[in-house]
C-alpha positions in Angstrom: 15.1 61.6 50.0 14.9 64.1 47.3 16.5 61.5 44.7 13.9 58.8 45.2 11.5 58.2 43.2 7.8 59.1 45.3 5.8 56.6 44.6 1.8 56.3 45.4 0.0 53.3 45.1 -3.7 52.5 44.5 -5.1 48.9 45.2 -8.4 47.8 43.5 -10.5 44.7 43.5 -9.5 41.4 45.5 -7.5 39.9 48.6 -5.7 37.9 45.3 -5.1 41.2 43.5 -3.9 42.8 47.1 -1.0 40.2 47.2 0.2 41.1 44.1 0.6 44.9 45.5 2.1 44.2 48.4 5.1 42.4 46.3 5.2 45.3 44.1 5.3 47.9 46.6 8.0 46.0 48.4 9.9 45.8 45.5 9.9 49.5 45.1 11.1 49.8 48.5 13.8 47.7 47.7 14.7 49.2 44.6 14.8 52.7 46.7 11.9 54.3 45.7 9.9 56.2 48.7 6.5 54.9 49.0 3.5 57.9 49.7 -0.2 57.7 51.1 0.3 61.9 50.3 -1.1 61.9 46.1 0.3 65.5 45.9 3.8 64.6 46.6 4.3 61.5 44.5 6.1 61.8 41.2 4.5 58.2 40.4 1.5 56.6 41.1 0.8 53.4 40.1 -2.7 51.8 39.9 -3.3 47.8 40.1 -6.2 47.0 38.5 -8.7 44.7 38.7 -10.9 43.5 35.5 -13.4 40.9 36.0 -16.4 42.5 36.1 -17.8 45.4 34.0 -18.2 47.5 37.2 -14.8 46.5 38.5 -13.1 47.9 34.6 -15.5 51.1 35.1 -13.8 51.7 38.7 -10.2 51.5 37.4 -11.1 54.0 34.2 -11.9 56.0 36.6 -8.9 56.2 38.8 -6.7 56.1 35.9 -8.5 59.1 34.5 -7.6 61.2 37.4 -4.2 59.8 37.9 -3.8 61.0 34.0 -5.3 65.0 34.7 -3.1 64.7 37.6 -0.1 64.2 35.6 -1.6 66.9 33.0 -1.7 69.4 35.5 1.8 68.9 36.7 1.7 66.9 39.9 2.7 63.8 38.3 5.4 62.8 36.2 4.2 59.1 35.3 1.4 57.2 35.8 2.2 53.1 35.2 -0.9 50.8 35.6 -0.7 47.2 36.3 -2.7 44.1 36.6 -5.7 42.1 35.9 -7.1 44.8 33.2 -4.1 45.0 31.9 -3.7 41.2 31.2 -7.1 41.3 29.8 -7.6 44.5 27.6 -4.2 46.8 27.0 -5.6 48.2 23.6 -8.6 49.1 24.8 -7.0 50.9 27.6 -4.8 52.4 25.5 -7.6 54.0 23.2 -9.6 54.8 25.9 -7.6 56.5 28.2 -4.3 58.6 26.4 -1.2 59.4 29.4 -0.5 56.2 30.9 3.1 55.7 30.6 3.4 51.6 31.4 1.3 48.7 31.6 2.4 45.6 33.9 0.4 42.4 33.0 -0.2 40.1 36.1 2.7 37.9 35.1 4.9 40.7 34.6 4.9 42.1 38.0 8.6 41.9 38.7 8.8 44.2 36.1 7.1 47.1 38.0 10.6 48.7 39.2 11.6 49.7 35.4 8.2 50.4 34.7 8.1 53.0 37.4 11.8 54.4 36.9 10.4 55.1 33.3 12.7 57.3 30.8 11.4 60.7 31.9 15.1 61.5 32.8 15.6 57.6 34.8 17.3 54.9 33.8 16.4 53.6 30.4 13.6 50.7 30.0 15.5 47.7 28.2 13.3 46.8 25.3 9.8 45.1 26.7 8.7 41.5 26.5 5.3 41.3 24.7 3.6 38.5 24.1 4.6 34.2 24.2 8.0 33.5 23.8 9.5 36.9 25.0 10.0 38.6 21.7 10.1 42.5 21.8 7.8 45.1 20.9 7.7 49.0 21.2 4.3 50.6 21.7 3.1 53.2 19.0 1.9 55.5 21.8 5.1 55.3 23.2 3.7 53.3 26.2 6.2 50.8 28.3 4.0 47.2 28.0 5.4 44.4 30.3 2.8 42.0 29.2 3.2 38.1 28.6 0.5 35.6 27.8 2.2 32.5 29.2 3.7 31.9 32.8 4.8 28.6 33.9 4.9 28.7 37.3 3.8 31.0 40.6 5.0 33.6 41.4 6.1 33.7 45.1 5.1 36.6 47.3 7.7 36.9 49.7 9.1 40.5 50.8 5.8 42.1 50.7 5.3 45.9 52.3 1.8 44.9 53.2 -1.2 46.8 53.3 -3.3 44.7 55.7 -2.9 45.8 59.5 0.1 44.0 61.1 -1.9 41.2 62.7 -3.5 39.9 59.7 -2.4 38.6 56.2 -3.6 36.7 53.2 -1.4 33.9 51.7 -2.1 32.8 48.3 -1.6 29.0 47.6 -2.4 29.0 44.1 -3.1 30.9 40.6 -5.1 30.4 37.6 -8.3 28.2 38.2 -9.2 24.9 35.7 -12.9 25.1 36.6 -14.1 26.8 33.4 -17.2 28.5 34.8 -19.0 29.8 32.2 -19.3 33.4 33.4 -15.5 33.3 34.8 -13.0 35.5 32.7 -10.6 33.9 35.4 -8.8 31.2 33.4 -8.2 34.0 30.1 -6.8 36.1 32.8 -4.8 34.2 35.2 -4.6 31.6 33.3 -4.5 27.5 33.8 -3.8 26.1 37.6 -0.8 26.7 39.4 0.4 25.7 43.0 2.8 26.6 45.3 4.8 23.7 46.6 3.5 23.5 50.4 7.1 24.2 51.8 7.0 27.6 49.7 3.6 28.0 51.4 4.5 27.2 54.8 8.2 29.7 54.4 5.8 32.3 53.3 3.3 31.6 56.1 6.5 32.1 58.7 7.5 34.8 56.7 4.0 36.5 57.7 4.0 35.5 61.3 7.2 36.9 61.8 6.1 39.8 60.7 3.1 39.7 63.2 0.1 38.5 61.8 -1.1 35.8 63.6 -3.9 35.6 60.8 -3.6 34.2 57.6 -6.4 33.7 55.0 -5.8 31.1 52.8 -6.4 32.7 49.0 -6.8 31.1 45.3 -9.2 31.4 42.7 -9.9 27.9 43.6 -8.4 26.7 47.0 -9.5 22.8 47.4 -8.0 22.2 43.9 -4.2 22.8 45.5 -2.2 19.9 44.6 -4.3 19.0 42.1 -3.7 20.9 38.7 -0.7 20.7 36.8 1.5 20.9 39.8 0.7 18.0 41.7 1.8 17.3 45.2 1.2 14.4 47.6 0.3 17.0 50.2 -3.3 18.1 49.0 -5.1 21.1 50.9 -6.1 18.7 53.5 -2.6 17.7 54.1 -1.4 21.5 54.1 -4.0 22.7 56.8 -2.9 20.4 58.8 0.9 21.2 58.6 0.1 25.6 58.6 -1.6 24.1 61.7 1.4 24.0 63.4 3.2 26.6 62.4 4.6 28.8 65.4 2.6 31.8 66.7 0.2 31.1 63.8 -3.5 31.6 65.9 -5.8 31.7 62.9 -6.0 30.3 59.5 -9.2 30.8 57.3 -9.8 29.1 54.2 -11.4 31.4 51.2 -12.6 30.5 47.7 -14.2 26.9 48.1 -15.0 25.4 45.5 -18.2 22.9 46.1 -17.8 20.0 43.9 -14.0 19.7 45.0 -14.8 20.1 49.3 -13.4 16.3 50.4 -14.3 14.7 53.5 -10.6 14.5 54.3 -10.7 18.4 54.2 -13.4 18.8 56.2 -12.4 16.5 58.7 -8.9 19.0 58.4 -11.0 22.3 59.1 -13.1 20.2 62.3 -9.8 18.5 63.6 -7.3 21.4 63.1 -7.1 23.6 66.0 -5.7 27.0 64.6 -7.8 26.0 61.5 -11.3 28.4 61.8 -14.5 26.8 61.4 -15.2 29.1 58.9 -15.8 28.3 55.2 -16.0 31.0 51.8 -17.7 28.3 49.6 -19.6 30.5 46.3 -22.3 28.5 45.2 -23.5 31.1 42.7 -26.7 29.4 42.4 -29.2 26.1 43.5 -31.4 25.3 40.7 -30.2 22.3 38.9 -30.5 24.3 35.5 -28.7 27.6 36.1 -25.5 25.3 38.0 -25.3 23.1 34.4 -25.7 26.2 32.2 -23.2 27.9 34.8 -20.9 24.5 34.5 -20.4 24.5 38.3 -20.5 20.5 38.2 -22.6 20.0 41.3 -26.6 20.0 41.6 -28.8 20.7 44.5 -29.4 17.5 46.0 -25.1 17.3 46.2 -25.0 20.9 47.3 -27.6 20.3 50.2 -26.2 17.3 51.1 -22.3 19.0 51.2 -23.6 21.9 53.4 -25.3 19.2 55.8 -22.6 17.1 56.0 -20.4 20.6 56.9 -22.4 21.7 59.8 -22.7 18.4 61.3 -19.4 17.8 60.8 -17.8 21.0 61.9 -19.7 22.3 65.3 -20.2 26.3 65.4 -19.2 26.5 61.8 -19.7 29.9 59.8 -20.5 29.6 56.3 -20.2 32.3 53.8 -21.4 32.2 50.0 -21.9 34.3 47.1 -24.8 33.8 44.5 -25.2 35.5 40.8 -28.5 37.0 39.6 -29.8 37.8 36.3 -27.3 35.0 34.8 -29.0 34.4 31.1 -32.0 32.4 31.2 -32.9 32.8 34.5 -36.6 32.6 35.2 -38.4 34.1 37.9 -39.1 30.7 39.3 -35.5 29.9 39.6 -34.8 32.6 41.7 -37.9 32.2 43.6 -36.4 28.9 44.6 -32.8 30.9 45.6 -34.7 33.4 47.6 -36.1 30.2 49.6 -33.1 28.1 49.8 -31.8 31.4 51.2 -34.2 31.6 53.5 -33.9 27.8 54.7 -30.3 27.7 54.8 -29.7 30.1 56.5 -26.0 31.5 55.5 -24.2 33.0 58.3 -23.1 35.5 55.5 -23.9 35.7 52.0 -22.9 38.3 49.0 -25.1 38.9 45.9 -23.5 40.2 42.3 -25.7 40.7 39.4 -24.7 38.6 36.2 -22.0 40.8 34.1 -22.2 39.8 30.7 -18.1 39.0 29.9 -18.6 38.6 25.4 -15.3 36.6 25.8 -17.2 33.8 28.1 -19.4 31.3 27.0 -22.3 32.6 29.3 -22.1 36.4 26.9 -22.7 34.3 23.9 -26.0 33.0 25.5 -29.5 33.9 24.4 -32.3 35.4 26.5 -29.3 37.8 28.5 -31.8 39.5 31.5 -32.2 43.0 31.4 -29.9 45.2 34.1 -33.0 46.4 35.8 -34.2 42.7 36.3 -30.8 41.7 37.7 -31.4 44.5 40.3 -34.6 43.5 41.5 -33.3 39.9 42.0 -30.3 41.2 43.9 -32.1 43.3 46.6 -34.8 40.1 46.7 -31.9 37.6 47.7 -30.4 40.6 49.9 -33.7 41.4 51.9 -33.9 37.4 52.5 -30.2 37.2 53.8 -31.0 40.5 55.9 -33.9 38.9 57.7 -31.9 36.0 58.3 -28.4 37.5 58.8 -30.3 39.9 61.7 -31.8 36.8 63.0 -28.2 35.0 63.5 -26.8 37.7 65.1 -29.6 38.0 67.6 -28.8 34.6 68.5 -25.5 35.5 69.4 -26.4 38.1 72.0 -25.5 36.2 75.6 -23.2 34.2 74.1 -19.2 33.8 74.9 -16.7 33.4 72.4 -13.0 34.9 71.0 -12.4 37.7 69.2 -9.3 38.9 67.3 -9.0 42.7 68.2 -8.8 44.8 64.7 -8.4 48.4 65.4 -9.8 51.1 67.6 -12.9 52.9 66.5 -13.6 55.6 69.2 -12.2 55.9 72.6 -13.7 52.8 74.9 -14.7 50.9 71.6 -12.6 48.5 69.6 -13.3 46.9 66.1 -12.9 42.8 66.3 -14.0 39.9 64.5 -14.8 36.5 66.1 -13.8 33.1 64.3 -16.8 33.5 61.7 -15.8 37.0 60.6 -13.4 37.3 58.2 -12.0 41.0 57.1 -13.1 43.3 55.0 -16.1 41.1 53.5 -18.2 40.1 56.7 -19.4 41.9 59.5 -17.5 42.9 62.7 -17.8 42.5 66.7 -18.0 46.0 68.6 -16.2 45.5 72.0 -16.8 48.2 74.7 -12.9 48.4 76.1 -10.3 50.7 76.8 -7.5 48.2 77.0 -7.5 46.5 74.0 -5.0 46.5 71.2 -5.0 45.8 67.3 -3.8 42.1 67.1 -4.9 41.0 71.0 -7.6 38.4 71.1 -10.1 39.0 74.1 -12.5 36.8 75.5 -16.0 38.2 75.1 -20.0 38.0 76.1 -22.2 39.1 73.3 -24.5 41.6 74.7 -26.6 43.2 71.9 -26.6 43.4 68.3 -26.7 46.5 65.5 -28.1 45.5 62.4 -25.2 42.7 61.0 -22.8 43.6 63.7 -22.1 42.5 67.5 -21.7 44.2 70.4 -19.7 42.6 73.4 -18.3 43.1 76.7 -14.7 41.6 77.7 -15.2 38.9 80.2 -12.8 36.3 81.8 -15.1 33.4 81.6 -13.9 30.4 80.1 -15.4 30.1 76.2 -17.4 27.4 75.2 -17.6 25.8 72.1 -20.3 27.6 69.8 -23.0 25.4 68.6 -25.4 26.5 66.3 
């Protein structure tokens, strides 16, 4: 082992941006490097980035920081960043933060094995492709930059070392996003749409179950558009639940990353009709009042919003629906988001996320007047948040005596396992506490709902047959 290269990796921001690490730390297993949890005996460490959000740039300064006084001190020998931040901002890394030795742009990512073998006594980088048209570049600073602004076509994620537990996966179906959101730093990052064709979606999907997940969430910055941008394909999302449907030994499939002005009937009637499909639905509204969604160029208003979610629940019995809204976005009065906090309140969202507005000077949303001040944003978030509380505390009352299937995660404490019915998805909802000392990670158990603590379930096994949930 002592001539591989030990490599640690560090993962930051989304289930999209996960993907893209799980190809990259497969293909430094392939390439024989040894991959590391253990920071203080890797000779690399390599840190995928995400930069949306101003918070999300100020986490990954951080981390690269401490991966740099790590290599200072002598316990590194290179430090390579890739990623979203990367694609978005490589000179301003590059004068904020001296020591990193290569930068991978997101459409660059097969190029993470040379930019982890480096030159510090490796094999030699070939000269690096910066920029449209693949013309070649050295860095003053003596930094390796795989970076290129154009990228015709998906990249596929097969051969992934995944970070998820076995039993569950995400599966991305697209990249890029057309929407043009005026807050969304998306499209200058990612890029225009992209699709996989569906029978590179459904050999990835088999790839994943035969790997043991019997999981998959369906991920895209924009997952109802598939089929629809510049890739076009008779088989539209609808078309594709229906055939991941029946793929072998595939239980679950969750669809994230709605987006509301594209939700067909036809893809509705997919998520009621399919049976592995789970009546569960990630749809970000960001907002209800007519104004903010036009200034936010969301393309829907409230009366169409209201009338989608309607037409979901009645439509889909025992459905989950999960949304995210923006506060403080410029212009906002305090009677707009008096009306969110209600339509928060009469909705009822079985979960719902809250980010304050980041002003992105790139989008057209930073150029806009009356920007609200950070401590306004704050007091809008925790309003929204002590809305959803109430009602989120309220849902989960409602479940206590009820019976339905979970999907076992992990153990948490002997007797007591971590799992997540149909309208919990990982990592972003909240989880079902089941009292049992025979359950493993990946078995689904039938359950009876006996209390609840704060957003989370408690539950009992039982052998009862399960009903369908109703709301």
């Amino acid at each position: 082992m002592s001539d591989l290269k030990r490599v640690s990796f560090v993962s930051l921001g989304c289930a999209k941006n996960l993907v893209d690490s799980e190809k990259m730390l497969g293909q430094l297993a392939e390439s024989g490097c040894a991959i590391t949890a253990d920071e203080d005996d890797a000779e690399v460490t390599v840190i995928n980035t995400c930069g949306f959000l101003e918070a999300s740039r100020t986490e990954a300064d951080e981390v690269i920081r401490e991966a740099v006084a790590r290599k200072r001190n002598g316990v590194l020998k290179r430090v390579v960043v890739a990623g979203c931040l990367v694609q978005r901002d490589k000179e301003a890394i590059l004068e904020r933060i001296s020591g990193v030795d290569a930068l991978v742009g997101v459409n660059n990512r097969d190029d993470i094995v040379r930019a982890v073998l480096g030159t510090n006594g490796w094999p030699s980088l070939q000269p690096t492709p910066v920029g449209r048209g693949g013309h070649t570049k050295k860095s003053k600073r003596t930094t390796d930059i795989y970076l290129s602004d154009y990228h015709p076509f998906v990249q596929l994620d097969t051969a992934r070392l995944r970070i998820t537990p076995r039993h569950y996966a995400y599966l991305r179906i697209s990249e890029g996003c057309d929407q043009k959101c005026t807050f969304c730093t998306i499209p200058s990052i990612r890029g225009r749409m992209h699709c996989k064709p569906p029978e590179v979606v459904l050999a990835e999907a088999r790839e994943l179950v035969s790997d043991g997940a019997v999981e998959i969430s369906l991920i895209g910055q924009d997952t109802t558009s598939y089929g629809m941008g510049e890739d076009k394909f008779d088989v539209g999302l609808a078309g594709l639940l229906w055939q991941l449907n029946a793929v072998d030994g595939l239980r679950w499939v969750r669809l994230m990353y709605v987006y509301p002005s594209v939700l067909s009937d036809e893809m509705i009637e997919a998520i009621a009709e399919c049976e592995h499909v789970c009546k569960y639905i990630d749809i970000p509204l960001q907002h209800i009042n007519d104004k903010m969604l036009k200034a936010m160029h969301r393309r829907v208003d409230r009366t169409t919003t209201e009338r989608l979610l309607q037409q979901i629940r009645d439509r889909i019995p025992g459905v989950s629906i999960r949304t995210t809204l923006i506060a403080g976005f410029p212009g906002e009065t305090d009677e707009q988001v008096d009306e969110l906090v209600e339509f928060v309140k009469s909705f009822r969202f079985d979960a719902l996320g809250v980010f304050p507005y980041s002003l992105e000077a790139e989008t057209p949303s930073g150029r806009m007047s009356a920007q609200i001040s950070e401590a306004a944003k704050q007091e809008r978030v925790e309003a929204l948040m002590s809305a959803q509380q109430d009602v989120a505390f309220a849902l989960a009352e409602e479940r206590v005596g009820r019976e339905f299937e979970v999907l076992v995660d992990e153990r948490v404490q002997p007797g007591v396992v971590a799992a997540r019915h149909q309208g919990q998805a990982p990592a972003v909802d909240s989880v079902t506490y089941v009292e049992t000392s025979e359950a493993t990670a990946g078995e689904f158990l039938n359950v009876r709902c006996r209390a609840r603590q704060d957003y989370d379930l408690i539950a009992k096994p039982t052998r009862v047959a399960l009903p369908v949930l109703a709301r």
